[in-house]
C-alpha positions as CSV (number, residue, x, y, z in Angstrom):
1,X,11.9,-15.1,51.1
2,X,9.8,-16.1,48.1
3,X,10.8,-15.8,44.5
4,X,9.4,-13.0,42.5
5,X,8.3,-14.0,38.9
6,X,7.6,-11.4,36.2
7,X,5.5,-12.1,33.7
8,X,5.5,-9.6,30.4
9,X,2.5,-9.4,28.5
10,X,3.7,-9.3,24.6
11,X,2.8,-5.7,23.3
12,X,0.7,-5.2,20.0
13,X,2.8,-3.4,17.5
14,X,1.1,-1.1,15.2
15,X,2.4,-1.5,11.7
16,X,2.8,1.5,9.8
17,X,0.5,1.7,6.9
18,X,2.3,1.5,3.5
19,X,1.6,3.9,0.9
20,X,3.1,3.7,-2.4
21,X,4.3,6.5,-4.1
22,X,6.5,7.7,-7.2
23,X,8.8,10.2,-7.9
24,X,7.5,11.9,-11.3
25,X,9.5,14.4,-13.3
26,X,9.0,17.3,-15.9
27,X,8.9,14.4,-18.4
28,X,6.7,12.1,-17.2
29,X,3.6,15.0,-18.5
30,X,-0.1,15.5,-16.7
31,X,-2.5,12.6,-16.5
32,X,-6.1,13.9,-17.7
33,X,-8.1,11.0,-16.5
34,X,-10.4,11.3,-13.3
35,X,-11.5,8.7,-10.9
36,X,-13.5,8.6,-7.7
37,X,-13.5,6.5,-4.8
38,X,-13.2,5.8,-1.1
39,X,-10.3,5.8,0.8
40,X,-9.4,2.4,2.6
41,X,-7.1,0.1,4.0
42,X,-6.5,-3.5,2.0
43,X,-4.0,-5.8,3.6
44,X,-2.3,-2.6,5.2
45,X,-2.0,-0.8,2.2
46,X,-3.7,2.6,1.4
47,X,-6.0,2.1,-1.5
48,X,-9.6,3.2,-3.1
49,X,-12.6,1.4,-3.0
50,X,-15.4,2.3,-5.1
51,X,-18.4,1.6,-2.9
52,X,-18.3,2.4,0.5
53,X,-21.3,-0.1,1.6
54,X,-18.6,-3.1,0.3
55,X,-15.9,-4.7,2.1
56,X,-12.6,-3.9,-0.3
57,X,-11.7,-7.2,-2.0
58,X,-8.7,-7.2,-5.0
59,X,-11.8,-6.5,-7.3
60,X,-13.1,-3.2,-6.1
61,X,-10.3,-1.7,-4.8
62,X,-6.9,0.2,-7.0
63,X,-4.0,0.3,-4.8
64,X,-3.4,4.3,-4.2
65,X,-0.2,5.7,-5.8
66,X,0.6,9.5,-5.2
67,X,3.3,11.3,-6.1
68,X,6.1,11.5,-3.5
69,X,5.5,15.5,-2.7
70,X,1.9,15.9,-2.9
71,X,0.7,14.4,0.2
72,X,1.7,13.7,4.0
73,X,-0.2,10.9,6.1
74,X,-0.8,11.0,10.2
75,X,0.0,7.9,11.5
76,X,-2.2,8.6,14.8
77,X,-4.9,10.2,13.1
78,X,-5.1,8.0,10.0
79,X,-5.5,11.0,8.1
80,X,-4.0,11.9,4.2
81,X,-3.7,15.5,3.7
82,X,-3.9,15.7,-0.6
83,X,-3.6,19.0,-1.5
84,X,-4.2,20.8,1.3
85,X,-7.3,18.7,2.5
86,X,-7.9,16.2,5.1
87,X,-9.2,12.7,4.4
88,X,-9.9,10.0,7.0
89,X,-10.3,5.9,6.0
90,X,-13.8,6.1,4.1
91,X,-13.6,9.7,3.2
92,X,-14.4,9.9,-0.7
93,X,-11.5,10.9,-2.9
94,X,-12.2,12.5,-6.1
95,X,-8.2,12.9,-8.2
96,X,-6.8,13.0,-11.6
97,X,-4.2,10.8,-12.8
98,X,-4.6,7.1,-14.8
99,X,-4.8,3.6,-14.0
100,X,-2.2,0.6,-14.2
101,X,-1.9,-3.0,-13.9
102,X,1.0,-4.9,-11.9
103,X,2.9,-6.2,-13.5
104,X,1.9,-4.9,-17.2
105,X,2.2,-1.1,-17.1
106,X,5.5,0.7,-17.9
107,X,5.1,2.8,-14.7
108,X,5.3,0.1,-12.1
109,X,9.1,-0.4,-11.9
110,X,9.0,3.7,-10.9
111,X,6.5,2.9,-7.5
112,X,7.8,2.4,-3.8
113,X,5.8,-0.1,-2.1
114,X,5.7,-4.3,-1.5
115,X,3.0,-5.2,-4.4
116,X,2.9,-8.9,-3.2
117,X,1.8,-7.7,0.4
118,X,-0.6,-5.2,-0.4
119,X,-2.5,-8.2,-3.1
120,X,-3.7,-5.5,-5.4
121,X,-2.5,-6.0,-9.3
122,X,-4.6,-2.3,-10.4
123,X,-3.7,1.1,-8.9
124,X,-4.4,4.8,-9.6
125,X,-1.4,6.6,-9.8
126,X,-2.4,10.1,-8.8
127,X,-1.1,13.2,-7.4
């Protein structure tokens, strides 16, 4: 009787996009700036990009920072809901809040996501 010999196929594992967030308190007060931009993807990382015709590179894009409670994200969908609305990748995104430098602002220590793997040194923390 001849042998039987399986052969797997390896199976493409989707990594979870990371998006970094922060945990603000009653202290922490309201940001009054405003930015717009688009919503992308940089090195698996949710960020904005200001054109939409560019590819993101680390000099148009902020790595996107929202507060812990103000969003949820569908993995399957690749959908944000921000306060109350939907937003696919490339969707523009108009939010208050203020922007940061890694590692210079005061802020970064307080934000939940790999820096080094996302390659972004500016963000928007918003939300």
């Amino acid at each position: 009787m001849p042998e039987m010999i399986v052969v797997s196929e390896p199976v493409a594992v989707k990594t979870p996009l990371q998006i970094a967030t922060w945990s603000p308190d009653k202290t922490d007060g309201r940001f009054v700036a405003m930015t717009a931009g688009y919503l992308t993807k940089f090195n698996n990382c949710l960020a904005l990009t200001r054109d939409s015709d560019e590819v993101p590179t680390k000099d148009n894009s902020l790595l996107l920072v929202l507060a812990d409670t103000s969003f949820s994200w569908d993995d399957a969908q690749e959908v944000l809901l921000f306060e109350g609305k939907p937003y696919k990748i490339g969707d523009a995104l108009y939010l208050g809040g203020a922007a940061f430098t890694y590692p210079n602002a005061n802020i970064t220590d307080q934000i939940k996501v790999n820096w080094i793997e996302c390659g972004l040194n500016k963000g928007w923390l918003g939300g």
